[in-house]
C-alpha positions as CSV (number, residue, x, y, z in Angstrom):
1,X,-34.8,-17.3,25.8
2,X,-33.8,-13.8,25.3
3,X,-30.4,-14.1,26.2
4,X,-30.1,-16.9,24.0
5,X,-31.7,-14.5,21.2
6,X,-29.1,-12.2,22.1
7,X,-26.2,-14.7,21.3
8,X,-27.5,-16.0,18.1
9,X,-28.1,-12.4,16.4
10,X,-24.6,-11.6,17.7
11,X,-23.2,-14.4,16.7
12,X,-24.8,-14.1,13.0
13,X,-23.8,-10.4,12.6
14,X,-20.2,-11.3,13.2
15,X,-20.0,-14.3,10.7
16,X,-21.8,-11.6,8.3
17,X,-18.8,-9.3,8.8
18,X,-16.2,-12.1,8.3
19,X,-18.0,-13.5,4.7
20,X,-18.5,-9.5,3.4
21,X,-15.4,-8.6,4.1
22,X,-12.8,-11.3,4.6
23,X,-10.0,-9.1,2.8
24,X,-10.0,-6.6,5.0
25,X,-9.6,-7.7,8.0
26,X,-6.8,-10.0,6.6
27,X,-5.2,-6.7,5.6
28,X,-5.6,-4.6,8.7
29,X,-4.4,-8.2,10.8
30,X,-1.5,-8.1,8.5
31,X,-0.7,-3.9,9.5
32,X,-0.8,-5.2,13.2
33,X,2.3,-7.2,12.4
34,X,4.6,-4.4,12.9
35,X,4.7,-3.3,16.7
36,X,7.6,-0.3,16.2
37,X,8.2,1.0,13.8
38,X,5.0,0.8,11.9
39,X,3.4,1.7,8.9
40,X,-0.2,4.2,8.8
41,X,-2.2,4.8,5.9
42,X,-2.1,8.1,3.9
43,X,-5.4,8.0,1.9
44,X,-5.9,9.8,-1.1
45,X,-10.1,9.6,-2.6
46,X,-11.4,12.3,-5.2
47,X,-13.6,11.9,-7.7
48,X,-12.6,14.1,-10.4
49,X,-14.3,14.6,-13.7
50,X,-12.1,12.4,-15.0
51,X,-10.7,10.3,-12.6
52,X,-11.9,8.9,-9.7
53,X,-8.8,8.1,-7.3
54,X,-9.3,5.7,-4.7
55,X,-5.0,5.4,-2.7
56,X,-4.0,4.1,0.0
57,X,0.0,3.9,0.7
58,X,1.9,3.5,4.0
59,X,4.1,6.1,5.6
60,X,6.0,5.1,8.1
61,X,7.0,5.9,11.8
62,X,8.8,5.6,14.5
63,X,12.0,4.1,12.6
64,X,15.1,5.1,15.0
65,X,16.4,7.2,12.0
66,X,13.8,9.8,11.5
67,X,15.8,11.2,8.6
68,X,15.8,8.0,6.9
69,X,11.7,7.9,7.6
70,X,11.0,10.7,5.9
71,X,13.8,10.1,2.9
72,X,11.9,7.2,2.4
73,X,8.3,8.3,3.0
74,X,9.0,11.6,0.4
75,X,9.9,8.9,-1.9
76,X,6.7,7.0,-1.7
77,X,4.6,10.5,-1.1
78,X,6.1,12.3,-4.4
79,X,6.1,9.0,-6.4
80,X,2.5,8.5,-6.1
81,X,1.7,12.6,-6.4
82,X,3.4,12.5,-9.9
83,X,1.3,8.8,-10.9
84,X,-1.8,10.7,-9.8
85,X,-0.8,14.0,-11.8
86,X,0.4,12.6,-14.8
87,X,-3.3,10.8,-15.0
88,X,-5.0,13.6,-14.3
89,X,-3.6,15.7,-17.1
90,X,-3.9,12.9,-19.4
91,X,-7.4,12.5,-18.5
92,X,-7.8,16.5,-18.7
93,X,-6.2,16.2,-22.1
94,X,-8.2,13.5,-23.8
95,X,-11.9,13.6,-22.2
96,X,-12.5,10.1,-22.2
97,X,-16.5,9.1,-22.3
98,X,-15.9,6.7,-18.8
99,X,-13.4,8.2,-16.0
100,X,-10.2,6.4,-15.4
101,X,-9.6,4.8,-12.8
102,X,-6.5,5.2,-9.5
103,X,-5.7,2.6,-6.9
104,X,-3.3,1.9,-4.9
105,X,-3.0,-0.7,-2.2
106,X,-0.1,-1.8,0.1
107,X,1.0,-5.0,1.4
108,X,2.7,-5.5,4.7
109,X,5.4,-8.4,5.7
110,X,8.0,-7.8,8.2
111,X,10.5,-9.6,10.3
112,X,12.3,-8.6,13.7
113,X,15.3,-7.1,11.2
114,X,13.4,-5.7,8.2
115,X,10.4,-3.9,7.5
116,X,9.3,-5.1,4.3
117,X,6.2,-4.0,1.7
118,X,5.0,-3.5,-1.5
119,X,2.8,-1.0,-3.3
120,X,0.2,-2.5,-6.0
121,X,-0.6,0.9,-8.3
122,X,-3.5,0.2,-10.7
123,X,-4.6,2.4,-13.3
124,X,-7.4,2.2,-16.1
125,X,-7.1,4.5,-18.7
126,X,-9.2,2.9,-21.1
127,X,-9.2,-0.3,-23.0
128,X,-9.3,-3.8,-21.6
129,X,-7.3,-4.6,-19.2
130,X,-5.4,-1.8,-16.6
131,X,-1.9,-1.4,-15.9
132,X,-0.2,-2.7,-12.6
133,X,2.7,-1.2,-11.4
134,X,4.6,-2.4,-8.1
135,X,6.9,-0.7,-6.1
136,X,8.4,-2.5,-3.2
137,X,10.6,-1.7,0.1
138,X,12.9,-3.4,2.2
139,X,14.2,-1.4,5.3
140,X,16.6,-2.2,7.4
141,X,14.7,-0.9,10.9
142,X,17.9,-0.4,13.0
143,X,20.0,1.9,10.1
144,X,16.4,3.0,8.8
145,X,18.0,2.8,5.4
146,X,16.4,1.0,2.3
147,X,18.1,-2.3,1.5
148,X,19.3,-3.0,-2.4
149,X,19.6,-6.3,-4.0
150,X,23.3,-5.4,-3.7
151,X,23.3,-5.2,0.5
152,X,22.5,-9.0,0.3
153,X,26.1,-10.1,-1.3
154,X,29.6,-9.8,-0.6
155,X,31.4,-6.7,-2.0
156,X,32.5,-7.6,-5.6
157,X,30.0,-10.7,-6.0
158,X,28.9,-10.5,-9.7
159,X,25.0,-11.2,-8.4
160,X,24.0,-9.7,-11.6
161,X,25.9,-12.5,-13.2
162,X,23.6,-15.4,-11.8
């Protein structure tokens, strides 16, 4: 009887975990995806006076080009320190009577070829609704360099055209 009790609680504490938090591990099965390179998470909580900043982008590593990794992971690094700056002033600047609110949250797809994501930015500043902003990557993982809408078309297709 007592191993049986043992089965059923362990049992019910893992369907507990899969209903409370289905999303994440969705997410973190999603981040196993890529095998080399990958991405890891750069976290970025505070709760300011003002703002309370809850960010979590992808950096990555172990792309064959390591000059091409960190091009690419300044970009994402120094885009994101501005976001959260800019709000900060603003928020410094105007007092507002509830804090605003920073999130960011990436989301992983990838092929043998192309390491692929996008970066959801939210921000509430007030008002109804937030503000969504999405910035999104396509690497090429042999070159290490980011692929433009113009890589996918001959040289002198008028894609812009269609």
């Amino acid at each position: 009887m007592n191993k049986v009790y043992k089965i059923l609680i362990t049992v019910l504490v893992v369907l507990e975990i899969v209903h409370i938090c289905p999303q994440a591990l969705l997410i973190n099965l999603s981040r196993d995806a890529v095998e080399n390179p990958k991405l890891v998470d750069k976290i970025i909580k505070k709760n300011l006076k003002f703002v309370n900043i809850d960010v979590d982008i992808p950096q990555i590593v172990g792309l064959i080009n390591e000059n091409g990794e960190k091009v690419i992971n300044n970009e994402i690094s120094d885009w994101t320190d501005s976001w959260i700056n800019e709000v900060k002033e603003t928020s410094e600047d105007l007092t507002p009577t509830i804090p605003y609110e920073l999130n960011a949250k990436y989301t992983l797809t990838n092929n043998e070829a192309i390491l692929s994501f996008y970066i959801d930015y939210y921000q509430f500043s007030g008002g109804a609704h937030g503000i969504t902003t999405r910035k999104s990557y396509n690497i090429d993982i042999k070159s290490g360099k980011k692929i433009e809408l113009k890589d996918l078309f001959k040289v002198g297709y008028n894609y812009k055209k269609i």
